[in-house]
C-alpha positions in Angstrom: 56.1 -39.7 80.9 53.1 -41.6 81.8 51.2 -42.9 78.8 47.3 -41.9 78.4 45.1 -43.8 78.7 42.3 -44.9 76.5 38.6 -44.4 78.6 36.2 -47.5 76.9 32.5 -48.8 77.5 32.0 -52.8 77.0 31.9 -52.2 74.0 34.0 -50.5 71.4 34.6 -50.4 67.8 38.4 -51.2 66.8 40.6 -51.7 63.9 43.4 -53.9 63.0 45.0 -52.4 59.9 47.6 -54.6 59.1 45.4 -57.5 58.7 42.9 -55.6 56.3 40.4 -54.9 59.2 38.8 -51.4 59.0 36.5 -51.6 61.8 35.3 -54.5 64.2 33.0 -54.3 67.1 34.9 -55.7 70.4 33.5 -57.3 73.9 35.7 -55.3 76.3 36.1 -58.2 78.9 38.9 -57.4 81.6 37.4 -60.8 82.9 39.2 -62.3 80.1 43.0 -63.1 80.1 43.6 -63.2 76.6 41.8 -61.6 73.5 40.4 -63.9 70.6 39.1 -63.0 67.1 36.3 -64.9 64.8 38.6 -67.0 62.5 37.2 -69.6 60.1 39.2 -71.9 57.6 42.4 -71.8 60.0 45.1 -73.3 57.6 49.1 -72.7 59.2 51.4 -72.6 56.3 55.5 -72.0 56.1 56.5 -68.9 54.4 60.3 -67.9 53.8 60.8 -70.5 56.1 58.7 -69.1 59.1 55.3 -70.6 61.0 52.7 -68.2 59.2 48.6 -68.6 59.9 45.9 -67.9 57.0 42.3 -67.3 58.2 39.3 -65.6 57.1 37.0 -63.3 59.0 33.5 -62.2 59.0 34.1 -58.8 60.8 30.4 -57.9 60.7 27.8 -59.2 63.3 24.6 -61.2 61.5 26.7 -60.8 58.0 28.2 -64.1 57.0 28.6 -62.9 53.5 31.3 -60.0 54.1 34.6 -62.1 54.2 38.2 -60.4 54.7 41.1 -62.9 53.8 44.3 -62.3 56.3 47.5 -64.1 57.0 49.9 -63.0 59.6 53.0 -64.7 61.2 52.1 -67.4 63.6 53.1 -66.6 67.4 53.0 -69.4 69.7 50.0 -72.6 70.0 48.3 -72.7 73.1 45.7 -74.0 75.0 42.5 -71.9 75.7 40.0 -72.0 78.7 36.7 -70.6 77.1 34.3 -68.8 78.9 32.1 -71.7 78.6 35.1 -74.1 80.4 35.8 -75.8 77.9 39.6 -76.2 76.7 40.7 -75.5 73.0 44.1 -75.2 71.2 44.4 -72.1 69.2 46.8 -70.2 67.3 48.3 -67.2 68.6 49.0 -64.2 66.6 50.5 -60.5 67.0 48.5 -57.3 65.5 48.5 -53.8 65.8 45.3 -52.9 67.2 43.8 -49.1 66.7 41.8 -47.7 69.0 40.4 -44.1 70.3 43.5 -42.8 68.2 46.0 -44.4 69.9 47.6 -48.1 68.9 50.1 -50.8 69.7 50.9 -54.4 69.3 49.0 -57.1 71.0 48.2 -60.9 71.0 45.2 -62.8 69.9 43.7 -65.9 69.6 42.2 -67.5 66.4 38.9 -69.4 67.6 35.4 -69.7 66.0 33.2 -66.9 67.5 30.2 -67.1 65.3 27.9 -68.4 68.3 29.0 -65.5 70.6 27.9 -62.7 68.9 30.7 -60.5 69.0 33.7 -61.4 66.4 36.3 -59.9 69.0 36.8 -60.3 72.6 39.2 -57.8 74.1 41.0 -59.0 76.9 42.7 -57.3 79.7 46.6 -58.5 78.2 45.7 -56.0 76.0 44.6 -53.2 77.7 47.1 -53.8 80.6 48.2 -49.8 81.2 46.7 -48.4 78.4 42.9 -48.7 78.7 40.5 -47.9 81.5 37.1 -49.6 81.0 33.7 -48.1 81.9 31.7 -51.0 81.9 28.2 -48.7 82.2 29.1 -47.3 79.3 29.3 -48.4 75.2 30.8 -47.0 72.4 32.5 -44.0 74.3 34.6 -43.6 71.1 31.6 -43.9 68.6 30.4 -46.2 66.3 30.2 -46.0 62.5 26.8 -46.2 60.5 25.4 -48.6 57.9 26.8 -47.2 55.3 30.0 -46.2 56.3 30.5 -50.0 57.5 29.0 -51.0 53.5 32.0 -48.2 52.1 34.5 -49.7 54.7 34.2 -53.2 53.1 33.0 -52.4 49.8 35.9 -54.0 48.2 36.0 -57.5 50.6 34.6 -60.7 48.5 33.4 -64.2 49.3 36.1 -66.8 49.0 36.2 -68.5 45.5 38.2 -71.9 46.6 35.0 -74.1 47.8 33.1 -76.4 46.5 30.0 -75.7 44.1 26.6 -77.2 46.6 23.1 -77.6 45.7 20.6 -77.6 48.6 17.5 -79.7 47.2 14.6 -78.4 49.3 11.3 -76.6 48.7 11.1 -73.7 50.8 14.0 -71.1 50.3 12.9 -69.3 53.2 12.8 -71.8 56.0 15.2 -70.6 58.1 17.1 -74.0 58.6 17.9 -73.4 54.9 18.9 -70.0 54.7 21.2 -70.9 57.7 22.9 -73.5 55.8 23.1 -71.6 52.7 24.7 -68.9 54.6 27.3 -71.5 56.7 28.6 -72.9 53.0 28.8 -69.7 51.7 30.6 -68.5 55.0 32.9 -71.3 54.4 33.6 -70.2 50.8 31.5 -72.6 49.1 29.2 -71.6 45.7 25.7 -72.1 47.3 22.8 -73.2 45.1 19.4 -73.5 46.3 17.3 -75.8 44.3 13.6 -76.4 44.3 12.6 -80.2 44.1 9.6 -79.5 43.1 10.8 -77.9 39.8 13.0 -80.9 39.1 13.0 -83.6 37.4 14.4 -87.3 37.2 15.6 -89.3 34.0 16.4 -92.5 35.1 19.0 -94.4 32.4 21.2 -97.4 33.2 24.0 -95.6 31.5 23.3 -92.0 32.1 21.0 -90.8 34.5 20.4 -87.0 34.4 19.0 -84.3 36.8 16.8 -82.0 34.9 16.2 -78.7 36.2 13.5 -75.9 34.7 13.8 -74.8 31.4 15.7 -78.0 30.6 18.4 -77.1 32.5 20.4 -80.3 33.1 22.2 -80.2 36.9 25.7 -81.6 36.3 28.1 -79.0 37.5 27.6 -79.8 41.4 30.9 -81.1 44.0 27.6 -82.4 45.8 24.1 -82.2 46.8 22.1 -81.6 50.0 19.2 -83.3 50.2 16.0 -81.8 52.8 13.1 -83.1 51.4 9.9 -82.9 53.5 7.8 -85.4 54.2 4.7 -84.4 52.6 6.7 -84.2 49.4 7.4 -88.1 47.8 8.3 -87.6 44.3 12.0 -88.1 44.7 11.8 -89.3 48.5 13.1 -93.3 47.4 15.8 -91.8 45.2 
């Protein structure tokens, strides 16, 4: 019996359940030999004596905050041709993917996505006999809303394992420092933003201190990043 096939646009919302993935929007690329997911904080461990992977994910687009924590057994190590030509070594895995109601078992590659917009490339490996592609078309098997997607990963969290960061600046909306705020806390870091010009300095041979407002003294940091503009000198020797 022949198996049906699945009709897709380029692009397609599809699920990986057995690595905690309710929903991700895909790039359906049968340009592409192999498909690749956004993966940050790649460790490979040994578990029970066999090659495991753990990774985490931020499955929604422009949402650096939503973080889903998988592991999964580690499939082979190879070496990727991107679509920019350049060649990277990645870590393979094996996952069920879901799709239009139908699903099966398919390879991907781990590999920072977070410049290329979409945090899953399918490739044609994939789809080989069991997807047809409609590449005028998106979304052919709908798309959830904003606040299904918010109930789908009401219950993901940040990582709690980083570091605890201060960014000393002055504007909390330049939009240099929201994106580093938003890369350390992608990274699973406790961001701080900290406003030099509420600080202040007590300089002591034996014990210098960083007071904060309200007395506040800043001594809990793993470290500081300092951005201090130009026109601002108060603290610009130290």
């Amino acid at each position: 019996m022949l198996q049906e096939k699945v009709i897709v646009g380029s692009e397609e919302w599809c699920s990986f359940p057995a690595l905690g993935i309710p929903t991700i929007k895909a790039r359906v690329d049968s340009g592409a030999k192999t498909s690749a997911l956004h993966a940050i904080n790649i460790a490979p461990f040994v578990k029970d004596g066999e090659n495991w992977v753990k990774f985490d994910i931020n499955p929604i687009q422009n949402n650096v905050k939503t973080v889903i924590h998988c592991e999964s057994k580690l499939v082979d190590k190879r070496v990727v041709k991107s679509s920019s030509g350049f060649r990277e070594q990645r870590y393979v895995i094996g996952a069920e993917l879901e799709i239009g109601g139908q699903h099966w078992s398919i390879e991907i590659t781990l590999t920072n996505r977070d410049s290329m917009g979409f945090r899953m490339l399918l490739g044609r490996e994939a789809m080989n006999g069991r997807v047809l592609v409609d590449p005028s078309q998106k979304y052919l098997l709908g798309q959830p809303t904003t606040d299904s997607l918010k109930e789908l990963y009401k219950t993901s969290d940040r990582a709690k394992t980083g570091l605890r960061i201060g960014l000393l600046a002055s504007n909390p909306e330049l939009y240099s420092n929201k994106r580093i705020m938003e890369a350390g806390e992608m990274r699973g870091h406790d961001m701080q933003f900290l406003n030099i010009k509420e600080c202040y300095m007590k300089l002591d041979a034996t014990k210098p201190e960083i007071h904060y407002r309200g007395g506040k003294i800043l001594d809990n940091f793993d470290a500081i990043i300092p951005r201090i503009r130009p026109s601002i000198t108060f603290y610009g020797c130290a």
